[in-house]
Each structure stands twice: as structure tokens, then as C-alpha cells.
C-alpha positions in Angstrom: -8.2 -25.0 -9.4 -11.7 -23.7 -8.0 -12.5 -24.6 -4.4 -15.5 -22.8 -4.2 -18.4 -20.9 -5.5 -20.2 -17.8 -5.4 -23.4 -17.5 -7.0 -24.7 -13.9 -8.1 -26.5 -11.4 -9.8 -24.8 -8.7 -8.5 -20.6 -7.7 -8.6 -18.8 -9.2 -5.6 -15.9 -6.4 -4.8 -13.6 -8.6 -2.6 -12.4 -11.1 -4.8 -10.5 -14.4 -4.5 -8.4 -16.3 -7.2 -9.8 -19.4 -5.9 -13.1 -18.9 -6.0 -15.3 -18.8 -9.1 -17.9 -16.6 -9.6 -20.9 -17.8 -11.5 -24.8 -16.3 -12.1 -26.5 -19.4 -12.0 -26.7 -22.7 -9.7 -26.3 -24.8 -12.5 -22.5 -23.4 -13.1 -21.3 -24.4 -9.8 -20.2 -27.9 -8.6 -21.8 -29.2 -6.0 -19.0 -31.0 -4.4 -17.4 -27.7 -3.4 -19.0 -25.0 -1.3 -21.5 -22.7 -2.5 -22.6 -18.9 -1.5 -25.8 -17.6 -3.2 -26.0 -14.2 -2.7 -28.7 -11.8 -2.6 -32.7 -13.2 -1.1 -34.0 -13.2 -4.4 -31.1 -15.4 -6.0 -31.3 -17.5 -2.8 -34.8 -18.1 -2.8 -35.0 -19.1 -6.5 -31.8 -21.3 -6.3 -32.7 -23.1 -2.6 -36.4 -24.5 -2.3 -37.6 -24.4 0.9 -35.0 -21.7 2.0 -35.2 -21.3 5.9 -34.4 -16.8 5.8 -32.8 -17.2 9.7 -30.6 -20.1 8.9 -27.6 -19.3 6.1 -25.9 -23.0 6.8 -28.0 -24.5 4.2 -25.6 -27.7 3.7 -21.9 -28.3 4.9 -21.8 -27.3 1.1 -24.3 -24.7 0.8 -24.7 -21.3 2.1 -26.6 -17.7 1.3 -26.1 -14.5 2.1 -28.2 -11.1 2.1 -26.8 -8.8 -0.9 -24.5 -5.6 -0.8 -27.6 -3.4 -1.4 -30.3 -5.5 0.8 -27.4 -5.4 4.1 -24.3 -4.5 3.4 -22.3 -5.4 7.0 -24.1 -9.0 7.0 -23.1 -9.3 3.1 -19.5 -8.5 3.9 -19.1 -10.5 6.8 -20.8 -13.9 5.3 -18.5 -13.2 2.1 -15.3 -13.5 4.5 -16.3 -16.4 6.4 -17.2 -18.1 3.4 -13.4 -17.5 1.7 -12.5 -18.6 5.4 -14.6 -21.5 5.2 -13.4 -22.9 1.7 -10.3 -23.3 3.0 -10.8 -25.0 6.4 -13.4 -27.3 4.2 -10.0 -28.3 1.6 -7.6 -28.7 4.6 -10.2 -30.7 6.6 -8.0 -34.1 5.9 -4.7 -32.2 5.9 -2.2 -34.0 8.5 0.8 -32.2 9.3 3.7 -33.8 10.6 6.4 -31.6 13.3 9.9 -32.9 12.2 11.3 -32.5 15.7 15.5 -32.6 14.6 16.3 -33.9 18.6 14.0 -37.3 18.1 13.9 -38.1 14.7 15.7 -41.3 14.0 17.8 -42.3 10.7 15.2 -44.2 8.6 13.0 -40.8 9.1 15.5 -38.8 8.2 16.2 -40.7 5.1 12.6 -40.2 4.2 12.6 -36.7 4.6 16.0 -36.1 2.6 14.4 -38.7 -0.4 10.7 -36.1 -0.5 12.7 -33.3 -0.6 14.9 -34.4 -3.1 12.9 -37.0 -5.1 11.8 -35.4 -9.0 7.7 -34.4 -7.5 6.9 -31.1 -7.6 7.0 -29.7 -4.0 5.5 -26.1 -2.2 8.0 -24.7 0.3 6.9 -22.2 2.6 8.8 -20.4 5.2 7.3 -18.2 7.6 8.3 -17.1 11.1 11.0 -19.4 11.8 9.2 -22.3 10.5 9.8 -24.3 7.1 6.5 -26.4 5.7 6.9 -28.8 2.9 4.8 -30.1 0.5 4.9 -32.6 -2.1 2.4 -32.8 -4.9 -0.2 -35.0 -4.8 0.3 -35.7 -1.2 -1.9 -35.2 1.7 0.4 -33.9 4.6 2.8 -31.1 4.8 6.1 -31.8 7.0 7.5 -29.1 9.0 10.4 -28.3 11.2 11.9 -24.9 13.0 14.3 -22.8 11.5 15.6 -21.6 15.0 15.6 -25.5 16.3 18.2 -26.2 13.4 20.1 -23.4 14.3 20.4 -24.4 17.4 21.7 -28.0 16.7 24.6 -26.7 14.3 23.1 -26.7 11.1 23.4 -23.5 9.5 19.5 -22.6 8.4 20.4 -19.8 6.0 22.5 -22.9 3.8 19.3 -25.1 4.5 17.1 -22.7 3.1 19.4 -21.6 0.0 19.5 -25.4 -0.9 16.0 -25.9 -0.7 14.9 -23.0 -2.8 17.2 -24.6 -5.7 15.7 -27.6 -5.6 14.2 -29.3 -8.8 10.8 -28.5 -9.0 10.4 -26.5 -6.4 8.6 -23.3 -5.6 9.2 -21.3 -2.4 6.7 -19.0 -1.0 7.5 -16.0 1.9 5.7 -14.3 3.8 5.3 -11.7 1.7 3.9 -13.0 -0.8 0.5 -11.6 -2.2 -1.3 -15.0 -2.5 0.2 -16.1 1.2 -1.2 -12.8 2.4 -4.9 -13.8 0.4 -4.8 -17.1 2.0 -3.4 -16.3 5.3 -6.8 -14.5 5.9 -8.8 -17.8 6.4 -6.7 -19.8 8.0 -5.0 -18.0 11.3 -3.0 -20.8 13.4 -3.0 -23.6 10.6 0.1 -21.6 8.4 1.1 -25.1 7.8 -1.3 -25.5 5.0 -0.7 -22.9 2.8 1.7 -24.8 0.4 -1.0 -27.7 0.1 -3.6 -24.9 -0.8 -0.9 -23.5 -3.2 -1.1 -26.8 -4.9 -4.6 -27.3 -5.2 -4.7 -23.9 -6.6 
């Protein structure tokens, strides 16, 4: 799935997997956010283009090219791969399990998503587990090292959830994690619900 746009003459070097690139206004949706890049391409695609402000829209941006100023160019390209992302989690809620106050009904919940026939995005990262269930718009979480603590043996937790039906588990290592992890420093939890969208 596309989350965004950038719209260009010229060859954009670094790439996302999420991001489409297009030549012409007309190619990209305007629902999503939108870079134009280069002052010619931006003037031609956004009437009445104000040169000091590059915020056009909460969905539209523009951006000097590689050739007209190259720092500027590759700084705006970043925060705009930074920005698609915080624009799709925008209306993400992410939900702490905390294993000392959860009560029986939640935990019956939680043990029914994770093993219900949806597809679900596991990711573990630094002692943390984040869940998410296709189609959903919240990612649960809970702490390896919290589990650990309380008896439950994590390394058994983890082996059971990366054999679940329908499930795909992402690491830290992980080449897309590491793309995405770019733009979104301190909100890790989102990163199977971007997965998804993807």
C-alpha cells in the first residue's frame, strides 16, 4: 500500500517502499501526503506557491531539488518519509498490557486476538512485544522482562506466538523495521500497524 507521494522530474536516490514516486500531480492521491520536488515542478504543480513556506497543506509539501540545494533537498526528503508515517499513525491507540492489573475478562480478550483466525503483525523489540491485528486500529503491548518476572517463561511466550496461524513476526533486525524505525523514534509500537498498511 502507498502512503505517500513524491512528485518529480528528477531521480530521488533515498528511496522508500512506501512511497510512490510519480512525474506528475495528477498521479498522486490527494488524500495522502505529497512532496513536489524541484521550484520549477513546484511552481507549475502549486498555484500561488508561497517560495519561504514548504507546508503547503497538512497534505502538501515542496522541496528545492538535489541540483538547485542539495542539503535542504535531503533534509525535506527525510522529514517528509518521517512525516508519512506520523500522518498514518495519527489515530493509532496503543494499549500497555500491564500483567500485575489486568483482570480475567481482559485477559480473555487478549488470549481470543492472539489466537482468533485474523491476520496479526508481531513485533518484538527491546524487551517489548507489540501486537497487531489486521484491520484494527490499536496495537497492544506488554514487557518481555515484566513476564519474566511474574513466572512466565518469555522465551515459550515468544516461541508460541511466532507459530501462530496467520501470523508474521518482525525483529529488530529486520530491514523494513530498520526503514521505518527512521521516522518514528519513541512510537516503536506502531511499526506492525504500518507493516499492515504496507
Amino acid at each position: 500500500m502507498i502512503l505517500g507521494y513524491v512528485i518529480s522530474d528528477e531521480r530521488i536516490n533515498d528511496r522508500r517502499e512506501y512511497i510512490s514516486y510519480v512525474s506528475r500531480m495528477e498521479d498522486a492521491d490527494a488524500s495522502l501526503p505529497r512532496l513536489v520536488v524541484g521550484y520549477s515542478k513546484a511552481k507549475s504543480c502549486i498555484p500561488g506557491l508561497y517560495v519561504l513556506e514548504k507546508k503547503v497543506s497538512d497534505t502538501l509539501f515542496w522541496t528545492l531539488g538535489r541540483t538547485e540545494r542539495r542539503t535542504d533537498h535531503e533534509r525535506d526528503i527525510k522529514a517528509f518519509y518521517a512525516y508519512v508515517i506520523s500522518y498514518l499513525i495519527s489515530d493509532l491507540k496503543y494499549y500497555y498490557t500491564n500483567i500485575f492489573k489486568i483482570n480475567l475478562s481482559q485477559s480473555k480478550k487478549i488470549v481470543s486476538m492472539l489466537f482468533s483466525a485474523s491476520p496479526k503483525t508481531i513485533y518484538i523489540n527491546k524487551g517489548m512485544v507489540y501486537i497487531h491485528a489486521y484491520g484494527e486500529a490499536y496495537v497492544l503491548g506488554f514487557s518481555i522482562p515484566v513476564l519474566e518476572f511474574v513466572g512466565i517463561k518469555a522465551g515459550r511466550v515468544i516461541d508460541r506466538l511466532k507459530h501462530l496461524p496467520q501470523c508474521r513476526v518482525l525483529e529488530e533486525g529486520d530491514k523494513l523495521v530498520s526503514d521505518l524505525s527512521l521516522g518514528i523514534s519513541g512510537n516503536e509500537y506502531a511499526i506492525p500497524y504500518i507493516v499492515d498498511k504496507i
